[in-house]
N, C-alpha and C positions, 0 to 999 in steps of 0.2 A: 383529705376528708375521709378518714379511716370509719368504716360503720361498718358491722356485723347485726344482720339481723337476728336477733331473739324472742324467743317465743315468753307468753305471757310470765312462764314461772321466772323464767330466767330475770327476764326486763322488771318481775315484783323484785328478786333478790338480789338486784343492780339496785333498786331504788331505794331498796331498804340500807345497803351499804351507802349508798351517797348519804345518806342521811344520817347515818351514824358516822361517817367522817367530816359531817359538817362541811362537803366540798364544795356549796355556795355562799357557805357564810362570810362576810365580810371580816378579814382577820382587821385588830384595831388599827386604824391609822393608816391603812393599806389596801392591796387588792386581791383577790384570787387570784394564785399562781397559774402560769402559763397549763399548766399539766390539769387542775383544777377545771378551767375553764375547754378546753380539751374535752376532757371527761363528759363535761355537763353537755356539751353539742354532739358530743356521738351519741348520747343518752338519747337525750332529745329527738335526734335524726329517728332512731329505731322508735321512739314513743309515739311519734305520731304517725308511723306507716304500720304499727301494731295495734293503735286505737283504728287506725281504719279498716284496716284488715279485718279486724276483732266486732268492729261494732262498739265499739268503750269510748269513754272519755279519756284522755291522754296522765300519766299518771301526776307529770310535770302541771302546774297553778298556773294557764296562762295569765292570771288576772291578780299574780302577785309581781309585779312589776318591779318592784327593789332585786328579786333574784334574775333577773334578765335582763337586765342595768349593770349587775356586777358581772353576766357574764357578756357584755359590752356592747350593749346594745344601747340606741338613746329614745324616749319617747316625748313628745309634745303634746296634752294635752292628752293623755293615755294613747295616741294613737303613734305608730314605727315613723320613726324620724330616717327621710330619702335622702339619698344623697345632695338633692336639690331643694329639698321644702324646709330643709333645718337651718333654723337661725342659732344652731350654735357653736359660736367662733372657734370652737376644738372639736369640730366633727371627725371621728378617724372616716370615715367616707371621703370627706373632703380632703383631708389631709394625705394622702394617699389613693389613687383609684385604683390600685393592685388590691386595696383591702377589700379580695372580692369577700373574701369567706364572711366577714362580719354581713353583709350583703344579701349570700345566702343564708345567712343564719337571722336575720330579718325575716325572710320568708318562713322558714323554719318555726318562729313565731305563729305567724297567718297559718301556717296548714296547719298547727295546733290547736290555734282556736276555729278552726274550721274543724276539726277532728269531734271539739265540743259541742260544735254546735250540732253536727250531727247527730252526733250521741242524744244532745238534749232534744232534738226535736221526736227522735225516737223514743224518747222515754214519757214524750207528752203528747205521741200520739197528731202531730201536728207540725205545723212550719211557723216560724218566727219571722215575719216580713220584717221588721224592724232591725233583727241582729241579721238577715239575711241582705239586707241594704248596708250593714254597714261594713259587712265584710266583703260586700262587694266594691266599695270606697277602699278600701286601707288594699288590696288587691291591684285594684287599679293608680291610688297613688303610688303603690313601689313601683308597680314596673312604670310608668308613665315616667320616674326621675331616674331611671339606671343611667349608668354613665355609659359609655362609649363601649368600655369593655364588654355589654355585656349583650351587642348587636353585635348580629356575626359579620367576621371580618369579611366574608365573600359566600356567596351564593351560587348555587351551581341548579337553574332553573330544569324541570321538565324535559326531555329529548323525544319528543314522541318518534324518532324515525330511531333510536336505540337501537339497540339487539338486547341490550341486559333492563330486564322488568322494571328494577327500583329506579333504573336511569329513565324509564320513560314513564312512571308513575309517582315517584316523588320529588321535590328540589331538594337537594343537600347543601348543610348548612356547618359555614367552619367556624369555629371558636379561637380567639387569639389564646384565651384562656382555658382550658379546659372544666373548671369549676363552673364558668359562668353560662358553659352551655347545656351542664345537668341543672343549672339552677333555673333557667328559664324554661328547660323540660317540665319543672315539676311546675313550675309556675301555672303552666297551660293543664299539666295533672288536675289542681286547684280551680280554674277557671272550668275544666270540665265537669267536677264535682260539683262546684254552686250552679253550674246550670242546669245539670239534672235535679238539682233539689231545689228551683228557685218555686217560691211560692204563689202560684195561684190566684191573681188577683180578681176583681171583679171590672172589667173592662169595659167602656160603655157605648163599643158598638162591635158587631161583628167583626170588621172590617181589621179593628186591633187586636181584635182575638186571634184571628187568623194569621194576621202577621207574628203576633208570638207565637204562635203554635209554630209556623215558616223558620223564624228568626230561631229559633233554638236548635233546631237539630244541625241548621247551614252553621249556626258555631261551634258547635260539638264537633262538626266533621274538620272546621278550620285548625281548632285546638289542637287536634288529633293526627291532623296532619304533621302540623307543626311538631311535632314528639315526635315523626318518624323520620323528620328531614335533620331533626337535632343529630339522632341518632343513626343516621346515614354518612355523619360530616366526619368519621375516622376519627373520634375522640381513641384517647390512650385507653387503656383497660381500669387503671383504679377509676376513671369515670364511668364505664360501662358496666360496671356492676350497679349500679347506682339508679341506671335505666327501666331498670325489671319493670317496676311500678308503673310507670306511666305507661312501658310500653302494651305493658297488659291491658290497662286501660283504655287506649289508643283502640289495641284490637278489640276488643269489647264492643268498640265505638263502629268503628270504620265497616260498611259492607260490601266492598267490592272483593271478590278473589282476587286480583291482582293485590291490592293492596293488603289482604289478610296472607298470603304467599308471604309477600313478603319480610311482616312483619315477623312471621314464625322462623324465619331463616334470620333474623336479627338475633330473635330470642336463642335460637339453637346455635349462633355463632360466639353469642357470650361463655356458652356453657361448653361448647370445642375450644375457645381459646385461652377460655382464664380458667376453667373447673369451674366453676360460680354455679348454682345449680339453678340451669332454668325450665328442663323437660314438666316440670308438673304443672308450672303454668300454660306450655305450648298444649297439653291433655287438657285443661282447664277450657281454653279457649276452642279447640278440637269440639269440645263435646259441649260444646256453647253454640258453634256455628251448627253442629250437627253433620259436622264431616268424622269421614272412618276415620281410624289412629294413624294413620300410615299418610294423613293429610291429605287426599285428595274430597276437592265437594264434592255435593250428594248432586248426581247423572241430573242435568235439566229435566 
């Protein structure tokens, strides 16, 4: 799952070149070459952590459905066909549960048009109840069908008698697969986004009020957890660059110091082990919580 983040000029003069090589066109009689379809998902990857990042709309059509067909994905009824709710008899899901990447690349859809929806509701000033339910269905149907691969193989709970912080503040969680446990990080990434932006109903007694009001933030902190235990479980390095995003968001999320400690020695171990560059986000979040640069919090 090769991605290079780029910035907006860059990700315009990638899209303008896909476009003029026709790299998702359907050649006649046939299909997008392996290298093609490649292309189109590393595209994509960067498209929708730069529409968010950015505040945009993603530059990829999530709601041209024939181009994300060819690059192999299957849908039922407009909506991602799971490895479990698809009736149809040549599902590469089914026909293989190694095929995680199509899998992730299912999500990779969802945070796209979640990247949209964003963007639209910003641009109208307002929230979408409607596209905001329904992205919260097609969310929950994928992970609800994942296959086997894509629950960690083993879990390593809690130790509060520890000596080392992350052991007695987070569970760690192992991946048979490696993809499958950045894919279910981002998963949680996504669940934390629509719950900050879920819309505002009008509820018809205190009582529900306050349980939403309750109910969102105890899932924000679940979510968020969940991102730090992914990334606690000694994934390999080409998945750990991959982590940036959620984990930033995670910290954003999360207000314990123990837990933000930690997080920042995640960030700053990606960027001692692989070069990946992660200091501007650990500043980011420093001057977010309102701690000096040299990471310690502000004196009780």
């Amino acid at each position: 799952m090769l991605m290079v983040i780029l910035d907006n000029r860059h990700l315009s003069g990638v899209k303008s070149l896909l476009d003029e090589a026709n790299v998702m066109v359907m050649p006649a009689g046939g299909k997008p070459s392996g290298a093609q379809v490649a292309a189109f998902w590393n595209f994509a990857r960067c498209d929708y952590l730069a529409a968010y990042i950015n505040h945009t709309k993603t530059r990829l059509d999530t709601e041209d459905l024939p181009v994300w067909t060819s690059a192999g994905l299957l849908f039922e009824d407009e909506t991602i066909a799971t490895p479990l709710s698809s009736s149809h008899t040549k599902n590469p899901y089914v026909e293989d549960e190694m095929r995680a990447d199509m899998i992730s690349n299912a999500l990779v859809w969802l945070l796209s048009k979640l990247m949209n929806y964003l963007a639209s509701c910003a641009d109208t000033q307002g929230s979408d109840s409607a596209g905001w339910k329904r992205l919260d269905y097609e969310l929950e149907g994928w992970f609800s069908n994942l296959p086997e691969s894509f629950t960690p193989l083993g879990t390593l709970y809690p130790d509060p008698k520890s000596s080392d912080l992350s052991r007695r503040t987070f569970s760690e969680m192992f991946y048979s697969i490696p993809l499958c446990a950045v894919t279910v990080q981002h998963y949680h990434f996504a669940r934390i986004i629509l719950l900050l932006h879920k819309p505002r109903g009008v509820l018809p007694s205190v009582r529900e009020q306050l349980q939403e009001v309750r109910e969102i933030p105890e899932k924000i902190r679940y979510h968020s957890r969940e991102i730090c235990g992914i990334a606690l479980g000694r994934p390999p390095g080409y998945v750990r660059i991959h982590m940036l995003q959620p984990l930033f968001m995670a910290g954003q999320c999360l207000e314990e110091v123990g837990e933000r400690k930690i997080i920042l020695d995640i960030l700053r171990g990606i960027e001692l082990d692989l070069g990946w560059a992660t200091e501007y986000r650990v500043k980011e979040l420093l001057a977010d919580w309102g701690w000096s640069p040299n990471g310690s919090p502000p004196a009780a």
